[in-house]
C-alpha positions in Angstrom: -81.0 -82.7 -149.3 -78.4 -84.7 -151.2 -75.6 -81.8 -150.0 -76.5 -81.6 -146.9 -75.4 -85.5 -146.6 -72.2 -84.5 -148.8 -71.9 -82.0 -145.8 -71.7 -84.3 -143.1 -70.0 -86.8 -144.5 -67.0 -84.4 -145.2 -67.0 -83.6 -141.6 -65.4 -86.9 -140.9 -62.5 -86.5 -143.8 -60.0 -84.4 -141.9 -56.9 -85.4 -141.1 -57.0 -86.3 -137.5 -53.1 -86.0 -137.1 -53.5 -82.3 -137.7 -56.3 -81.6 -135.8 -54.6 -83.2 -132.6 -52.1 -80.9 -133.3 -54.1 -77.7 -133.7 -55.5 -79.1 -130.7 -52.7 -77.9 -128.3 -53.6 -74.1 -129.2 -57.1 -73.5 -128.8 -58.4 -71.5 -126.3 -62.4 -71.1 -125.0 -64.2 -68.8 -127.3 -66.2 -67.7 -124.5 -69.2 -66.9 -126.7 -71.6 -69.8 -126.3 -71.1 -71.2 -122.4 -74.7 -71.7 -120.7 -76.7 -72.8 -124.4 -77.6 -76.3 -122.7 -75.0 -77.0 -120.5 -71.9 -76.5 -123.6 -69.3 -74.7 -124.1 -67.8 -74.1 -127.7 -65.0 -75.8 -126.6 -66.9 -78.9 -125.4 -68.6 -79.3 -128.7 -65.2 -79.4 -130.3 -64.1 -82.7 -127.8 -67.3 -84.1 -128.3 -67.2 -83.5 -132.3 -63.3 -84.8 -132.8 -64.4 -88.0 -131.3 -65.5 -90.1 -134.3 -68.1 -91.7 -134.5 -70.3 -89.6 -132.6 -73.6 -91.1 -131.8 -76.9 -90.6 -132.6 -78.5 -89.1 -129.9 -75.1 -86.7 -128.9 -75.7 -85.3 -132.7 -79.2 -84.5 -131.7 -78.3 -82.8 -128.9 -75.6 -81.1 -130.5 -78.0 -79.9 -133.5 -80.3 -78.3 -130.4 -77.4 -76.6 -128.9 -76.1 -75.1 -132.5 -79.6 -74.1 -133.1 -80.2 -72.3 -130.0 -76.8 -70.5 -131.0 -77.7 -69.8 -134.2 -81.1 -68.1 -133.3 -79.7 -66.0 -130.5 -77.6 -64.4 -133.4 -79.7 -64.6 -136.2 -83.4 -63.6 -134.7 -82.3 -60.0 -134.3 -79.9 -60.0 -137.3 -82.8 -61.0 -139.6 -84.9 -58.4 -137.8 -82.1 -55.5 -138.9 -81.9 -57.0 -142.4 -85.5 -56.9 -142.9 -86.2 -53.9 -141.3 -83.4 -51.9 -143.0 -84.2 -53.0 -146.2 -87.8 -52.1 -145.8 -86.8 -48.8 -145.2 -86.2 -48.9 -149.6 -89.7 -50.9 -149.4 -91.7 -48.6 -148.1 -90.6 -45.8 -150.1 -90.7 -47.5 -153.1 -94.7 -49.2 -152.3 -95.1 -45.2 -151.8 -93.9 -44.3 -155.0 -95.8 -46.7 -156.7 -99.1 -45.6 -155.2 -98.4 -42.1 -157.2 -98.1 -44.3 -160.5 -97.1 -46.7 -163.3 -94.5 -44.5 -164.1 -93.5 -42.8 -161.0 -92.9 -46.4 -159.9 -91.1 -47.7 -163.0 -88.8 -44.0 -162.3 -88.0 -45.1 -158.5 -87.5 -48.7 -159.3 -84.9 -48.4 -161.9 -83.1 -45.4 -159.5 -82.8 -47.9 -156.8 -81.6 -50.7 -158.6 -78.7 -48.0 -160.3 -77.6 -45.8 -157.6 -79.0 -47.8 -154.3 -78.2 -51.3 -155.5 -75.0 -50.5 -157.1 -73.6 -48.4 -153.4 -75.4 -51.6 -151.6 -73.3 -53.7 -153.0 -69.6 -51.6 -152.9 -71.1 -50.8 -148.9 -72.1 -54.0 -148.2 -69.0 -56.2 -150.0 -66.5 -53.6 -148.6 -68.1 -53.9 -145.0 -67.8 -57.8 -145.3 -64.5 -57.4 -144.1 -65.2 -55.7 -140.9 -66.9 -59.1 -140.8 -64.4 -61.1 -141.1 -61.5 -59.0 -139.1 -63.5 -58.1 -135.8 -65.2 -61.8 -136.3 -61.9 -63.9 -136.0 -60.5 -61.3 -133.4 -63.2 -61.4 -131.2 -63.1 -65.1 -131.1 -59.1 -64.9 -130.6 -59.9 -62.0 -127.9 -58.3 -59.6 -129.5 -60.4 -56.8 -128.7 -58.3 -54.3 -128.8 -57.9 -54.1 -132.8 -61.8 -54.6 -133.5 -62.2 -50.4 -132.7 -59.4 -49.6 -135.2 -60.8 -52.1 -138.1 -64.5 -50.2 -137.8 -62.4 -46.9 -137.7 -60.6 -48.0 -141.5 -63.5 -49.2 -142.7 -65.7 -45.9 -142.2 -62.4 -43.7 -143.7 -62.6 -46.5 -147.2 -66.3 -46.1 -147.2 -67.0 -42.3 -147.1 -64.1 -42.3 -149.7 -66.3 -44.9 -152.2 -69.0 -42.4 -151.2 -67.5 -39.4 -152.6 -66.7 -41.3 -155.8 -70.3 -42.7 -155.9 -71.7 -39.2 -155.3 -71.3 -38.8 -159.5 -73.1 -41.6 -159.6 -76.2 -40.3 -158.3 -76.0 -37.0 -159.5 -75.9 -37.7 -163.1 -77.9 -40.7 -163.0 -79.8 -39.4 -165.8 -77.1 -38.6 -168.2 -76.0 -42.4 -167.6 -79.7 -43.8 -168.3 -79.8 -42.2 -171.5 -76.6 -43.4 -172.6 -78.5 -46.8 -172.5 -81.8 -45.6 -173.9 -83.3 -46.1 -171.5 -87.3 -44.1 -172.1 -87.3 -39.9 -171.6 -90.1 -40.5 -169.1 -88.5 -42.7 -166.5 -85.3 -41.0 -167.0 -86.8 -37.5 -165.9 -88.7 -39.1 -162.5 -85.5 -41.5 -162.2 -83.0 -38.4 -162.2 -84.9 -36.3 -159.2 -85.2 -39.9 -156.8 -81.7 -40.1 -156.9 -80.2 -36.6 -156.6 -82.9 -37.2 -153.4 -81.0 -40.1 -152.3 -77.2 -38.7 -151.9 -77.6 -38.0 -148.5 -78.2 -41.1 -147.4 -75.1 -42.5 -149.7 -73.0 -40.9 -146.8 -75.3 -42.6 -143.8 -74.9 -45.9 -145.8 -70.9 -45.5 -146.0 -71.2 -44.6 -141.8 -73.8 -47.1 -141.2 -72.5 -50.1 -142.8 -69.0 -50.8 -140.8 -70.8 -49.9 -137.3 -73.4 -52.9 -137.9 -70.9 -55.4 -138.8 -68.4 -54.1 -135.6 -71.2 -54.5 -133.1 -72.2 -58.0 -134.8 -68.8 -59.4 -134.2 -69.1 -58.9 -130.8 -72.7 -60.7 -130.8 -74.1 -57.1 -129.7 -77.4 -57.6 -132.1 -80.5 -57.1 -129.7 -79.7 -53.3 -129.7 -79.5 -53.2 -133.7 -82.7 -54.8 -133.9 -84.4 -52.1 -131.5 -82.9 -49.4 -133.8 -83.9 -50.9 -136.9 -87.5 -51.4 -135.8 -87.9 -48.0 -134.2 -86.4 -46.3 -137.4 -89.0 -48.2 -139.4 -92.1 -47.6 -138.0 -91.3 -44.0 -137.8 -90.2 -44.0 -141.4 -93.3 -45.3 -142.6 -94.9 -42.7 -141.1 -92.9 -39.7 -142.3 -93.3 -41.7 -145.8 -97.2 -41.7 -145.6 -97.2 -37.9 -144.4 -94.4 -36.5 -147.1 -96.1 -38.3 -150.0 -99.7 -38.7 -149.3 -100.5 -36.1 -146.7 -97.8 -33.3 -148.1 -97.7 -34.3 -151.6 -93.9 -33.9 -152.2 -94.1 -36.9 -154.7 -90.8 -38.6 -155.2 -88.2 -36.2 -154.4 -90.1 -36.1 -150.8 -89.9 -39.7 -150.6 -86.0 -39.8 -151.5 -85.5 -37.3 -149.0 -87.6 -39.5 -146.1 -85.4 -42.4 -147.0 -82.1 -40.3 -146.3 -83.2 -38.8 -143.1 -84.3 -41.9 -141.6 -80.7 -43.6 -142.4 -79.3 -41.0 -141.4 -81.5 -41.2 -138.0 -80.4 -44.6 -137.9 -76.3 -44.1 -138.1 -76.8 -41.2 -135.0 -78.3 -44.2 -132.7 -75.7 -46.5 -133.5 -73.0 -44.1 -132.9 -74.1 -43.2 -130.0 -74.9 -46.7 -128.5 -70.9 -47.3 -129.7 -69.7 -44.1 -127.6 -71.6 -44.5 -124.9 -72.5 -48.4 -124.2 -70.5 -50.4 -121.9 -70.7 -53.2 -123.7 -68.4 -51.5 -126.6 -66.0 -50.9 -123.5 -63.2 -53.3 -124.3 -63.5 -52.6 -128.5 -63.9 -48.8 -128.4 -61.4 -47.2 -127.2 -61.5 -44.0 -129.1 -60.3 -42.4 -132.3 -56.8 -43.4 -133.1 -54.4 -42.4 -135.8 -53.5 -46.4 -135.9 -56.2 -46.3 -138.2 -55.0 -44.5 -140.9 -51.3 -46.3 -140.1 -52.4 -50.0 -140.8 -55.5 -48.6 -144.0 -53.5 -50.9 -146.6 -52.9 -54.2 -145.2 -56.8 -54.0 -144.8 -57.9 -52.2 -148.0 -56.5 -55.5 -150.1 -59.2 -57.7 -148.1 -61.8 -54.9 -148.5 -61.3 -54.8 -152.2 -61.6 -58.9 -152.4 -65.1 -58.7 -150.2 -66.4 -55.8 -152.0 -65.9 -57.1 -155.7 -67.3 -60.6 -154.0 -70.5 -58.8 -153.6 -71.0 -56.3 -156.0 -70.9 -59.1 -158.5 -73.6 -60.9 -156.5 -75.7 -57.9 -156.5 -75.0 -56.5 -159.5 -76.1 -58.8 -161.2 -79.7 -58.9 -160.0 -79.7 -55.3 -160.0 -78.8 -55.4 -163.7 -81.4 -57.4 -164.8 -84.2 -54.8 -164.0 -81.7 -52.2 -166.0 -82.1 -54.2 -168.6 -85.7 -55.0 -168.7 -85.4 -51.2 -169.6 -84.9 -52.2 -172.9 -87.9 -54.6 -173.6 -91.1 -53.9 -175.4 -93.4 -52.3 -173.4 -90.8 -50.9 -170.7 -92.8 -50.0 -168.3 -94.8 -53.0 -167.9 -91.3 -55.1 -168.0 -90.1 -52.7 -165.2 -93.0 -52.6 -162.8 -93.5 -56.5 -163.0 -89.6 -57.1 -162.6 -89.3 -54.7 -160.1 -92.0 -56.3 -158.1 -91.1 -59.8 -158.0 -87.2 -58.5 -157.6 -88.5 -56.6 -154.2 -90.0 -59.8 -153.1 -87.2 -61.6 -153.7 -84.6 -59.4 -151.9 -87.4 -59.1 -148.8 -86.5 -62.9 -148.8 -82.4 -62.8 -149.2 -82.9 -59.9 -146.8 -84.3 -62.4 -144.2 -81.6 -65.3 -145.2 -78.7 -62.2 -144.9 -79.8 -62.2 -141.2 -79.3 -66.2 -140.8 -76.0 -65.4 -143.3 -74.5 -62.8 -141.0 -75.3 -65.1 -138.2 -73.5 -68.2 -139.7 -70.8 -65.7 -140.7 -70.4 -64.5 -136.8 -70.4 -67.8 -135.4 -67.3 -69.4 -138.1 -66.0 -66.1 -137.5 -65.8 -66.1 -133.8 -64.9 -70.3 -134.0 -61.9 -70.1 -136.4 -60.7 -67.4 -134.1 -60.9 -69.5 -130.8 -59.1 -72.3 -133.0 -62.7 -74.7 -132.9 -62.8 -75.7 -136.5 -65.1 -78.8 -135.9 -67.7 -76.6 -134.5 -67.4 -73.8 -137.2 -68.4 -77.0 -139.8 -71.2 -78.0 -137.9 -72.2 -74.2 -137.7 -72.4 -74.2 -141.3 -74.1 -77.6 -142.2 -77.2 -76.9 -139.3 -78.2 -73.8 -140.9 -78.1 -74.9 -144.2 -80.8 -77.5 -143.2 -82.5 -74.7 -141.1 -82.8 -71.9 -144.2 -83.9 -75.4 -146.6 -86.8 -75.6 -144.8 -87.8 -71.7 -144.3 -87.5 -71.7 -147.9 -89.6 -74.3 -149.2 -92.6 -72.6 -146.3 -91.7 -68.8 -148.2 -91.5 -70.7 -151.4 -95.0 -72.1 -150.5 -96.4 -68.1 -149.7 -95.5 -66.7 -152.5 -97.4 -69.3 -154.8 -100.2 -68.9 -152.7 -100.8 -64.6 -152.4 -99.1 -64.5 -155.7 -101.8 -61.7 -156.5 -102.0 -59.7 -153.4 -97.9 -59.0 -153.2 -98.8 -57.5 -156.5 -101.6 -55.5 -155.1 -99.1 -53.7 -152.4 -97.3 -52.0 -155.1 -100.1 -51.6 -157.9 -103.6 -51.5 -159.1 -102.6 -51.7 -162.8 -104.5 -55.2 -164.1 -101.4 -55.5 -166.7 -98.4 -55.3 -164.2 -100.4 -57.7 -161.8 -100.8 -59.9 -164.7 -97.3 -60.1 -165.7 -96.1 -60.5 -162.0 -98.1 -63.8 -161.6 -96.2 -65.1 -165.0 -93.1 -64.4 -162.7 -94.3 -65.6 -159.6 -93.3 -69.6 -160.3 -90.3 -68.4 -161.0 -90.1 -66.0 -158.3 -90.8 -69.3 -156.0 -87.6 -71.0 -157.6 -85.7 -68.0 -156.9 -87.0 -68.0 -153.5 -86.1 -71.7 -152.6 -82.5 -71.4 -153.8 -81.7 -68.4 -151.6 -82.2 -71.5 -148.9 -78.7 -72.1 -149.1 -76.9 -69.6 -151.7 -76.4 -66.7 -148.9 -75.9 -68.7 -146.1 -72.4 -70.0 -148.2 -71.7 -66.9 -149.2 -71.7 -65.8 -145.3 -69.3 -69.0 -145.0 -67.1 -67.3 -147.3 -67.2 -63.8 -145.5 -66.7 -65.7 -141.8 -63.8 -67.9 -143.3 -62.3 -64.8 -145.3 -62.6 -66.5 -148.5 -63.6 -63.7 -150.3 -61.5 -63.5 -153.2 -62.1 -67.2 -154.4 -66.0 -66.8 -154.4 -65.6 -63.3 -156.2 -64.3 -65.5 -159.6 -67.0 -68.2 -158.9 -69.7 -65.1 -158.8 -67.8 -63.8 -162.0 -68.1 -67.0 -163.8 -71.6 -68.3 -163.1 -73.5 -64.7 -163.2 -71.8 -62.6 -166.1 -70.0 -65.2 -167.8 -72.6 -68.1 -168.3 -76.1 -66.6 -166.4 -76.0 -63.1 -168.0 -75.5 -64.2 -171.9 -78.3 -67.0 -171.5 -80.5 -64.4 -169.4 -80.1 -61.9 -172.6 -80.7 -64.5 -175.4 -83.8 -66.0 -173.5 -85.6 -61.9 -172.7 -84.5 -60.5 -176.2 -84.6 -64.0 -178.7 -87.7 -65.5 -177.8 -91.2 -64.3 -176.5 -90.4 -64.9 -172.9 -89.3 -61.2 -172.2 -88.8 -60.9 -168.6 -89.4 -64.4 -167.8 -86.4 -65.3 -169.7 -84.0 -62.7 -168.1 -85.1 -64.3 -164.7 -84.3 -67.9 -165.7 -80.7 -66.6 -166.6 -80.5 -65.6 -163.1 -81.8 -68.7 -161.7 -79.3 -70.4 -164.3 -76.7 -68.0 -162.3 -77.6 -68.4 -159.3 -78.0 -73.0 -159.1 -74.2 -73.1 -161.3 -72.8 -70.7 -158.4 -74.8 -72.6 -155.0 -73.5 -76.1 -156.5 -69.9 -74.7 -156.5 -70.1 -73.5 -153.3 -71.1 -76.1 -152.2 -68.2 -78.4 -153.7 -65.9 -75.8 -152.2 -67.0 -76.1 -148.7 -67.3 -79.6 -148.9 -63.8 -80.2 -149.9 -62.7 -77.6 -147.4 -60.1 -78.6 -144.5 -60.9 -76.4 -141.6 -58.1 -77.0 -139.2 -56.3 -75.1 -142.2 -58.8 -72.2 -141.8 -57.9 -71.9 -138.4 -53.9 -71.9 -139.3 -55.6 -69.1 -141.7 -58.0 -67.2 -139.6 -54.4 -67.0 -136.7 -52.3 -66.1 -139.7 -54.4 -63.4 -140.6 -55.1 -61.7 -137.6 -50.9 -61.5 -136.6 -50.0 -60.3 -140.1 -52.2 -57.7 -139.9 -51.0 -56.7 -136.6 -47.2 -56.7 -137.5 -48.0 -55.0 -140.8 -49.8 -52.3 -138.7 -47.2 -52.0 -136.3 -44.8 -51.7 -139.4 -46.4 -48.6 -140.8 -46.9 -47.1 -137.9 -42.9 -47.0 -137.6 -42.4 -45.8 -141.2 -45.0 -42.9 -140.6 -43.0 -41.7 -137.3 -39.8 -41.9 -138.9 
């Protein structure tokens, strides 16, 4: 809990002659009036008076939690539910076999994982955008931003459709066994489709988050869910299509899932003000914004990569299929529980968002330091789970007495894992509400690939650890990138993000209106 205290006490190191002057141009951020009697803009007062007391911080901790959860209840429910979409089908798959599963597993983590994180990191800055616009009430601009973001991410799509298709080709490039790569080949050819939904999918979620529009997400998500699993059961269990079937289920149900948000977009009232149609503005203003897409996209894809990689590269250990399966496994427990934390991130993320856009940098702070303490303390309880069931989570995916043996020599590491993600995502959705992508995308570089990676490698191929020792290179990874993070946001002045998050949004807007002059002439 030591950071946490290095949290707070940073909170009282900004230069108060500056904030008096930022003062002067805030306006109400209108999104949290009626939590227990405050107003954002109230919390800011209340906060820039130093000291605060005890009992007003207490308060102040109840109404930032009640904020926080409004968001982040249904936002974990979409995260979770969306990424059990890729559960299910792959707990089906491994109910066909060792191998069938082994096959799936690595075609997710290659095709699925790699477009998760290009979607993902590129739709990070829909995030950011429509978050700080919102909060400065510029609605007008948040339609237009989801509009350039869908154009950029079918166009990844196409390039990614390669990719998929000669998946196989790729996995034998780096000998990877003749048996996966034959089941591994037909999942993802089975999986294009839902490339496309992904590429659709992706900047809708984060336009309708910005605008604290979650509850309807989290009714989609569910309903998609439990009617996936069923069309998963009846495909592969009942029909017997075997994984090309279950590739297939996966796409039509993302696919489902794009339709409902679309149409809640077109037709909701709530999406009055942002949506105001299709508008050539987008393709005018695509540059400006494709420079922060490329920062948030190669932010994440070297998050994600990087655990992705690791079950490529248990591939190549002795008894592949065993390393595989167990890897796999403990890796799909492990992203169940980021998924969960993404949910608490993107909330975080919204709320600095929506703050550094109102010009209430105080409150964006204290935003970040009371979920950090909140996710701490979920963790060390899912921490506590997975040490406990350590042999039933196996169970879900396999029957095999080896795999389930080799999963419970990951599982205390699977628990460290598990505990860190208590406050590694929740920076990261600092980064993405405070539009810091680019500086987090050379920490990720330096802690994962540069130090993590090597020692991951040297531990799984030098020593009899195997897959243990590829994991503690990620954990390695993962602890050298949460400890700068945290030394970045510590040392962060956030009256300067709000000079930042202002700067931003009006560049954008005059470089927009610039090349919408040079196209007309």
């Amino acid at each position: 809990m030591g950071f946490v205290v290095l949290l707070a006490r940073a909170m009282d190191t900004m230069d108060s002659e500056e904030h008096q002057q930022l003062s002067l141009l805030r306006r109400p951020s209108g999104g949290n009036e009626g939590v227990s009697g405050l107003s954002s803009v109230e919390v800011e007062r209340i906060l820039e008076h130093k000291p605060v007391p005890l009992r007003r911080y207490v308060r102040l901790v109840g109404w930032e939690s009640r904020s926080l959860w409004l968001l982040s209840w249904a936002s974990i429910i979409v995260s979770v539910c969306n990424y059990m979409l890729s559960f299910v089908t792959l707990t089906f798959s491994g109910q066909l076999g060792a191998l069938e599963l082994a096959g799936a597993s690595i075609a997710m983590v290659g095709t699925q994982g790699l477009a998760y994180g290009i979607m993902l990191g590129m739709a990070s800055a829909v995030q950011t955008v429509c978050g700080q616009a919102y909060g400065a009430k510029q609605y007008d601009s948040m339609g237009i931003i989801c509009q350039r973001a869908i154009i950029l991410h079918l166009g990844a799509a196409i390039l990614l459709t390669f990719l998929y298709w000669y998946f196989g080709q790729l996995l034998a490039l780096i000998r990877q066994a003749n048996d996966i790569i034959v089941v591994a080949k037909i999942f993802a050819r089975g999986m294009i489709p839902q490339l496309y939904a992904f590429a659709i999918s992706c900047p809708m979620m984060r336009f309708l988050q910005a605008q604290n529009i979650v509850n309807p997400l989290a009714y989609m998500s569910s309903g998609v869910l439990l009617l996936h699993i069923f069309l998963t059961w009846a495909v592969v269990c009942f029909l017997d299509f075997g994984l090309l079937g279950a590739s297939l289920t996966l796409s039509f149900s993302w696919w489902l899932l794009v339709l409902l948000q679309a149409l809640y977009i077109l037709l909701s009232p709530s999406c009055k003000r942002t949506w105001t149609g299709f508008s050539v503005k987008a393709v005018y203003g695509i540059w400006p914004y494709f420079k922060l897409t490329i920062a948030s996209a190669v932010m994440l894809c070297l998050e994600i990569w990087y655990n992705q990689g690791l079950v490529l590269i248990s591939g190549l250990l002795p008894n592949p299929t065993i390393s595989l399966d167990s890897l796999s496994i403990c890796l799909n427990y492990w992203t169940w529980d980021i998924e969960f934390m993404l949910g608490l991130s993107a909330a975080v993320s919204i709320r600095i968002g929506n703050e550094l856009g109102a010009g209430n940098p105080m409150v964006a702070r204290f935003s970040m330091v009371v979920v950090v303490m909140i996710s701490i303390l979920i963790s060390i309880c899912f921490s506590a789970i997975v040490i406990i069931f350590q042999v039933g989570l196996s169970k879900l995916f396999t029957s095999d007495a080896e795999v389930i043996a080799a999963v419970s020599n990951l599982t205390p590491l699977l628990a460290i894992s598990v505990f860190l993600n208590g406050v590694q995502p929740i920076l990261s959705g600092v980064a993405i509400g405070s539009g810091w992508q680019a500086v987090v995308a050379y920490v990720n570089l330096t802690t994962y690939y540069v130090i993590g990676l090597p020692i991951g490698c040297v531990l799984g191929f030098k020593t009899d650890l195997g897959a243990a020792g590829l994991w503690w290179g990620m954990i390695i990874g993962v602890l050298l990138q949460t400890a700068t993070l945290i030394f970045i946001t510590a040392r962060t002045n956030w009256n300067s993000e709000v000079a930042k998050a202002a700067d931003r949004l009006k560049k954008s807007g005059n470089e927009e209106a610039l090349e919408q002059s040079e196209g007309a002439c």
